[in-house]
N, C-alpha and C positions, 0 to 999 in steps of 0.2 A: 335592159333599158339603157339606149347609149346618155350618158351623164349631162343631164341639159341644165339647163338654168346655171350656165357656169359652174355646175357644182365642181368642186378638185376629184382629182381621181385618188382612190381610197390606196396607196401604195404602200405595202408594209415595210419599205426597210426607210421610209420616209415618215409617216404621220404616228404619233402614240397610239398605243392599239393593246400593251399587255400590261394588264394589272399586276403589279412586283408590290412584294412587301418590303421594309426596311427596316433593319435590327429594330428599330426604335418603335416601331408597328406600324408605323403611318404606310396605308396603300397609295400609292400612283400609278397613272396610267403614263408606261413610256413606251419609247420608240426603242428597237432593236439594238440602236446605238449608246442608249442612254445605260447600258447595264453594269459597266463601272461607274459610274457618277455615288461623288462622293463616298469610295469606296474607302478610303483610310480613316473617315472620320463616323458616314452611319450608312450605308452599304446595304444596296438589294443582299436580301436572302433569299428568298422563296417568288415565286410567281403567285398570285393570289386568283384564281380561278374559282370559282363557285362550283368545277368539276375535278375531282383528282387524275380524273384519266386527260383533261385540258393542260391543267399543269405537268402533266409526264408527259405529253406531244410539248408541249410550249420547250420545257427544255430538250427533246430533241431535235425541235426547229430550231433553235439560238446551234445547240450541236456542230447539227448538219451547216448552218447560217456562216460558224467560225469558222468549218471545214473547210468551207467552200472560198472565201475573202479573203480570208486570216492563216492564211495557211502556212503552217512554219516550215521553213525548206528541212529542217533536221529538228535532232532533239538537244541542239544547242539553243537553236531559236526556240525551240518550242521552250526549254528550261525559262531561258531571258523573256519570255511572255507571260512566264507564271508568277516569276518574281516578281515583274513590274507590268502589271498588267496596263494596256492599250488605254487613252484617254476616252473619253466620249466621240470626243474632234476626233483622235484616228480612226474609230470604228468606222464614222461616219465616212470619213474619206472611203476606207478601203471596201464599205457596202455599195459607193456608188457607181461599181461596174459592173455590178449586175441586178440594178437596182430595176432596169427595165424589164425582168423577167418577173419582178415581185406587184404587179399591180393587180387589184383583187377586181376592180370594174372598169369601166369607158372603154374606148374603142381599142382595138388589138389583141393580142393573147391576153389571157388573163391567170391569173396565179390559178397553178392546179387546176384547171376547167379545159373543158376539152377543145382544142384549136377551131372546133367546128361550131356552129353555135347551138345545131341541136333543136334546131326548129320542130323538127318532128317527134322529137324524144316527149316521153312520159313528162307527166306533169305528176310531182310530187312535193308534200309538204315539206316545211324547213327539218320538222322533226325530226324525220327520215334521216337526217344528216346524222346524229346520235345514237352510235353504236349499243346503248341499252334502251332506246324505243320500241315499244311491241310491235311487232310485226304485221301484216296483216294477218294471217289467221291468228293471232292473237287476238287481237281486235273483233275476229268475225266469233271468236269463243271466247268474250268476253273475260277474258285471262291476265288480263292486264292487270294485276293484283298489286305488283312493287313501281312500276315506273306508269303512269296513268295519263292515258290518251285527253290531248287537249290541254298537256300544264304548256308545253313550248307549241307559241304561233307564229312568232315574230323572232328576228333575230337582229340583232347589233350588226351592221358590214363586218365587226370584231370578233362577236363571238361566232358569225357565221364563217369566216376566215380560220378560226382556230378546231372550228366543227371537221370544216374541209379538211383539214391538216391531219387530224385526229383520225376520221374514218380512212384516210389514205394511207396512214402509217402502221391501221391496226385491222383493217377492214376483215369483215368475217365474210362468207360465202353470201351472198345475195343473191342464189337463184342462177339460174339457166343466162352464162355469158356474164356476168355480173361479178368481176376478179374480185380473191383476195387479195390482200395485201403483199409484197412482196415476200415477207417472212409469215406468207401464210395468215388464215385466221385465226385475231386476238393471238399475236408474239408477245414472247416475254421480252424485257429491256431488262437490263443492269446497265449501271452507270456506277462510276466510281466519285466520291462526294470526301474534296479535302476543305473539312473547314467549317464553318457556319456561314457563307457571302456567297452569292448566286454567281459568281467569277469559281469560287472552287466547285459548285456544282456542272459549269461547264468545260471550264478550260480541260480538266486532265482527262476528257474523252475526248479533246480534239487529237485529230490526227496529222502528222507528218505529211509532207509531200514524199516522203519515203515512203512512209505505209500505204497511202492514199494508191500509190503507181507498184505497189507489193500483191494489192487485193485483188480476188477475181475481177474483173471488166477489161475495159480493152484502151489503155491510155496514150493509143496511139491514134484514135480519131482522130479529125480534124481540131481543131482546138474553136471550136460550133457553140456556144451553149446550150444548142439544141438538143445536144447527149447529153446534158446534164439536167437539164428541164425540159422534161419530153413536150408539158405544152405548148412550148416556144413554134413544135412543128406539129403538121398532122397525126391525129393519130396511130400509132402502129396496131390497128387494128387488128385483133386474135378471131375475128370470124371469116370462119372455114368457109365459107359463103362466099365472101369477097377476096377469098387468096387469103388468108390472114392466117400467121402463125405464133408461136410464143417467141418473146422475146427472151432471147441469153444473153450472158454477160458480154460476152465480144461484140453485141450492138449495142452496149452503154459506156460511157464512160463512168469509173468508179465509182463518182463520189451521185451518179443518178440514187444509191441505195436511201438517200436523206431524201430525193424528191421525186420518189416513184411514185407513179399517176395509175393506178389499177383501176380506177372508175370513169366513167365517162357523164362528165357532170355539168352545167352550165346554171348558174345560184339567178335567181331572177332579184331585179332590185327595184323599187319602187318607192318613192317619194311621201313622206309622211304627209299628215293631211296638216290643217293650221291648227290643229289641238295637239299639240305637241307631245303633251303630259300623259295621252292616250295609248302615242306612240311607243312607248316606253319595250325594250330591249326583255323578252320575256325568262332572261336569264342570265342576268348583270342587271337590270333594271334601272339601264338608263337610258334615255330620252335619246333618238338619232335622229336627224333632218331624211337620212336614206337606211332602208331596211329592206330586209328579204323573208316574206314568207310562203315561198316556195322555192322548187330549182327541175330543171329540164335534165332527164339520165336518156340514155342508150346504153344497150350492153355491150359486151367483146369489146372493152377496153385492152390494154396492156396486160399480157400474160403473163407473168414472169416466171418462167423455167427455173427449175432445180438447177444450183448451182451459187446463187448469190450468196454473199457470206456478208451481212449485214454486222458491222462491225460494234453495237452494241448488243447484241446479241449472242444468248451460247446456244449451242449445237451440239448434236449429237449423230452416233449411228444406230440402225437396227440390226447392221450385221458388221465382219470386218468389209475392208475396200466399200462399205455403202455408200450413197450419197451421205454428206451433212446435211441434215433436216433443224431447222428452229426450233430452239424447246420452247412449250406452251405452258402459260399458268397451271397451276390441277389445283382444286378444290382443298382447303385447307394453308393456306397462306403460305408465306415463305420463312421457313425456320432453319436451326443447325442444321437440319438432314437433308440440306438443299446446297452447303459446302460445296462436295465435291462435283462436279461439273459446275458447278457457278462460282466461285470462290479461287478453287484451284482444281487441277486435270483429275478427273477421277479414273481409279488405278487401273480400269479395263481398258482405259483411251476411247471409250465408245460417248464420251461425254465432254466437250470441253469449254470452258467459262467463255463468253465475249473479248472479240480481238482487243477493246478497252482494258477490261483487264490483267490480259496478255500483258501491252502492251504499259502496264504499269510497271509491270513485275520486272520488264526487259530494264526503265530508263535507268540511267549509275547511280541517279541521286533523286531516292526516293521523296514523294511530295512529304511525307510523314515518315516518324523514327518508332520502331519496336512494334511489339504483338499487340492486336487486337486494341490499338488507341482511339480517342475519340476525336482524332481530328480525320481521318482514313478510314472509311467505309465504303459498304456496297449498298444500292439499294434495287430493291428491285419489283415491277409492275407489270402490270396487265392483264388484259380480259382475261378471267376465266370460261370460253367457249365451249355451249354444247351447241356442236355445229350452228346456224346462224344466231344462236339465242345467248346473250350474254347474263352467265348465271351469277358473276361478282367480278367487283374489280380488286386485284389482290396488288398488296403494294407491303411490304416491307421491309428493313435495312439490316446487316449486319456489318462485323467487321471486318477489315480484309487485312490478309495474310501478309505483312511485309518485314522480312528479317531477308539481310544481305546475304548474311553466312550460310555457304550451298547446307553444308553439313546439318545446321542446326534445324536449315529449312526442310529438309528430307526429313528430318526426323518429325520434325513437327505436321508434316504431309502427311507420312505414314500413320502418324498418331490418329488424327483425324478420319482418314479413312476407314479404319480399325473401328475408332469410337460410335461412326456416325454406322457403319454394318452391323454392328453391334448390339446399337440403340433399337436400329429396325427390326431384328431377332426378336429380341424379347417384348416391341411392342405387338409383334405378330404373335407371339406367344401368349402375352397377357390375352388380347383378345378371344383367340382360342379357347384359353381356361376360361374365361365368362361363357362363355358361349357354352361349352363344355359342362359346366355347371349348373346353367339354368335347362338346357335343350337337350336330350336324347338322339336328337341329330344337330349338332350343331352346325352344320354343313349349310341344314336349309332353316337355320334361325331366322323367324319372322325381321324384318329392321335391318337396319342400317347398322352396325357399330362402329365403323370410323368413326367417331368423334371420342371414341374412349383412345383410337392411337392418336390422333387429334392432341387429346388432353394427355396423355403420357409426353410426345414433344415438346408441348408448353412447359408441362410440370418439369423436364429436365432441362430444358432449354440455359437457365442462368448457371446450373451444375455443371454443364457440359463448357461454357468458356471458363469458369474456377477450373476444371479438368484441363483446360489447354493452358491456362498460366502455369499451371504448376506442371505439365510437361516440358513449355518454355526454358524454367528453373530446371527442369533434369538435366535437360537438350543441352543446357548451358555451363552445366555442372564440370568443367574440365577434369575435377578430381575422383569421378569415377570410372573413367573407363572404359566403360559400357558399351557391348556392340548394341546393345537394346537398353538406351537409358530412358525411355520414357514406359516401361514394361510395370513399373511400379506406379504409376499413373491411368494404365487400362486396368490395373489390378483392383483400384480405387474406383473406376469407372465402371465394373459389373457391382461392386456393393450399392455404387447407388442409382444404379438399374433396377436393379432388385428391389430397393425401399420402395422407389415407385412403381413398380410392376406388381406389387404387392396389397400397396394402398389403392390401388386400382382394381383390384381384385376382391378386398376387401367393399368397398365402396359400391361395385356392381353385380357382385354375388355375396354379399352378406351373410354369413351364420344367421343371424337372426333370419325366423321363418322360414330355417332348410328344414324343420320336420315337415312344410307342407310341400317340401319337394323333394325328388329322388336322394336321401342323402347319402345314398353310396356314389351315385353318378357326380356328386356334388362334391367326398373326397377325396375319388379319384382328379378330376378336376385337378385341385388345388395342389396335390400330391404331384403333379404331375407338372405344374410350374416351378414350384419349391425344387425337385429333383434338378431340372433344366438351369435352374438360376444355379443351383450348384455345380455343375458340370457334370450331369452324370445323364445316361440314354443318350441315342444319339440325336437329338436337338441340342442336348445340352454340351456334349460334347463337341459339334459342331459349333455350338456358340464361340466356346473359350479357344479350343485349338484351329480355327476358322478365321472366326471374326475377331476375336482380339488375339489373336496369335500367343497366347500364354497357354502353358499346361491345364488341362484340367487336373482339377482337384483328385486326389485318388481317393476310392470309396477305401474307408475304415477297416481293419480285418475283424470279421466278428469277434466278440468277447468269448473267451472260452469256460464253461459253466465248470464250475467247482463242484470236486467230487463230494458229494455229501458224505458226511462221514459221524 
């Protein structure tokens, strides 16, 4: 609907549009620009979305937003923007060059929608924008059990804008011609988080104009925006039909990885009626003169070929020399045992944390002082996807690794990798011994038991940073010596694997009412964890001289029986 009745064109680096919290709790709604205001005295912290996967896109659209405008030629500038971070007035200035590429309706390109208008394209509901909406054959097998067909009909221009943003950044498979996202479907995100102020949630993943021209893509284009916001031009169409191929890095310019266009989408907008209060935002739940409940698709949008290296994101390989592929949520949240490749490089290099970061670890003067503080963290989100169907959204924070000293840091690297190998051992152990003990095959045990290694991670989860302070303290100990000074901190770290691989064993195979089951099968079983937690057989063995690199224990020499006499 081209914008009549004089209405303004809805332009987001222009009109208020993102619900921000502020220390003090009060929500408003502001503009892009407004995300310092009043930052020394009561300061945005958080985005206040009624969706958590809205607020993890919203900050990586401000991100990609600073990337793009704000972009510090080095890590001198970028230093001097953290300290003093930009007023409202210069944000505003420095969004107004490419402010034309951000307009959501009226006539010309439109933000994220496809250059064509799609006349003929599918006619689908707003919902459909909502990457945990049920699907159709959901809907035709009445399945829709957690997210229920018919709660969203209508959208805010805002929250429809933030929909768009969301399914572009995270999009899962949708069918024949229908891209994921560029990092694949439902990507994980890290972002590094200095501080409690929606300024340290974004500023220390912006990037350099050095890094920005360092990354895969091709920063010798034209200087177009059209490489940077694919809508600006026609589509690059990926159907084979019409000539159409995938698109690689050397046909984008870098920083396209914040505004890749995988869908081909056109949001229809339409004019509230005179009952206003009818009209109401089915998901914010406020009142818009202009709304959308529907939007026009086409498939073989924009391909994007292996090779992008999405710079909040980590990566991995499946072999050596493989591609880097996007690591994806997996079922069970984000805990210690998610460290290495997301934290810091895990020891095979087939894993390694988001160029963010990387690129913390690289600057001289770190945003935060010491281990594991509460001003420096990581946090990290996204779908967990069984191919199109979004089974949870997983979002959780920890701390990140920042000690200057090479030395101290190596050691405390190795600690952790050690610990978290470890940890995995014996939760793969304990569940065996349940299984073991209840089941005569335990191979093909009726259930599911991840949730008992599930709760062994939770349950050692607070153990395990007591476990890195106190290796810190070895690491740091000048007066011992040590070519292995944290050796006596994994030593500490199998006892209290053991306490909980035990109470877990305890808890799911119980004594009580083993006479109604196998109880030899039952002490074998336990006999056979107890042995392993000691270091003896070789799981057990492997545990200590493997994964925590310490000797195993040496078995006792039997007692020698006395002569009766």
């Amino acid at each position: 609907m081209p914008n009549s009745d004089n209405a303004p064109v809805f332009n987001l680096l222009r009109v208020p549009w993102l619900p921000a919290r502020r220390r003090s709790g009060s929500v408003e709604i502001i503009a892009p620009w407004q995300i310092t205001d009043c930052i020394d005295d009561d300061p945005f912290t958080t985005f206040a979305w009624p969706r958590p996967d809205f607020n993890g896109a919203a900050q990586e659209f401000l991100i990609g937003l600073l990337s793009t405008a704000v972009t510090p030629t080095d890590e001198d500038e970028w230093d001097a923007l953290w300290r003093h971070p930009p007023t409202p007035e210069i944000l505003q200035d420095r969004f107004k060059g490419i402010a034309h590429a951000f307009n959501l309706d009226g006539p010309g390109p439109r933000f994220l929608q496809d250059h064509d208008p799609l006349k003929d394209g599918a006619e689908k509901e707003v919902a459909a924008l909502l990457i945990d909406a049920p699907g159709a054959q959901t809907l035709q097998n009445n399945a829709d059990l957690f997210v229920k067909r018919g709660h969203i009909s209508v959208l805010s221009r805002a929250a429809a804008a933030m929909a768009l943003f969301t399914l572009s950044a995270y999009a899962p498979s949708g069918g024949a011609g229908h891209r994921t996202s560029l990092r694949g479907g439902g990507p994980l995100t890290t972002l590094v988080i200095a501080g409690d102020t929606l300024w340290g949630r974004l500023w220390p993943n912006v990037e350099t104009a050095e890094q920005i021209n360092a990354r895969v893509g091709n920063p010798d284009l034209p200087d177009d925006p059209e490489f940077i916001f694919p809508w600006l031009a026609p589509t690059h169409t990926s159907n084979p039909k019409e000539q159409g191929r995938s698109t690689s890095p050397s046909d984008t310019h870098p920083l396209q990885v914040y505004w890749a266009m995988p869908r081909r989408i056109r949001l229809n907008f339409e004019m509230a009626g005179e009952n206003a209060t009818a009209q109401k935002c089915d998901l914010t739940g406020i009142a818009n003169s202009i709304l959308v409940r529907s939007y026009r698709t086409k498939n073989y949008g924009i391909d994007y070929a292996e090779g992008f290296l999405h710079p909040l994101t980590p990566y991995y390989r499946q072999k050596p020399n493989g591609p880097q592929l996007p690591t994806h949520p997996q079922p069970g949240g984000v805990t210690y045992r998610h460290w290495p490749g997301l934290v810091i490089e895990n020891r095979d290099k087939w894993r390694n944390p988001a160029q963010t970061i990387r690129h913390i670890y690289e600057r001289h003067r770190p945003i935060g002082g010491g281990l594991c503080n509460d001003k420096l963290r990581v946090t990290a989100f996204g779908y967990d996807m069984d191919n199109m169907k979004a089974r949870a959204w997983i979002e959780g924070e920890m701390p990140l690794l920042t000690v200057a000293d090479a030395d101290i840091r190596g050691a405390l690297e190795d600690f952790i990798q050690h610990a978290v190998k470890a940890a995995d051992t014996v939760a793969r152990l304990t569940v065996l011994a349940i299984k073991s003990a209840l089941y005569d095959r335990p191979k093909d045990a009726p259930g599911d038991y991840g949730f008992v290694g599930e709760h062994f991670w939770r349950e050692t989860e607070a153990a395990f940073y007591e476990a890195l302070h106190e290796a810190e303290r070895l690491a740091r100990d000048t007066s011992s010596n040590s070519d292995d000074p944290t050796r006596s901190a994994r030593e500490n770290w199998i006892k209290i694997l053991k306490r909980a691989a035990l109470r877990l064993l305890n808890d799911h195979a119980p004594l009580e009412g083993v006479e109604d089951r196998n109880m030899e099968r039952h002490a074998k079983a336990v006999s056979f964890l107890h042995l392993a937690l000691r270091g003896q057989g070789k799981s057990g063995h492997a545990l200590f001289e493997k994964d925590l690199a310490i000797p195993a224990p040496k078995k006792s020499a039997p007692r020698k029986k006395k002569d009766a006499t």
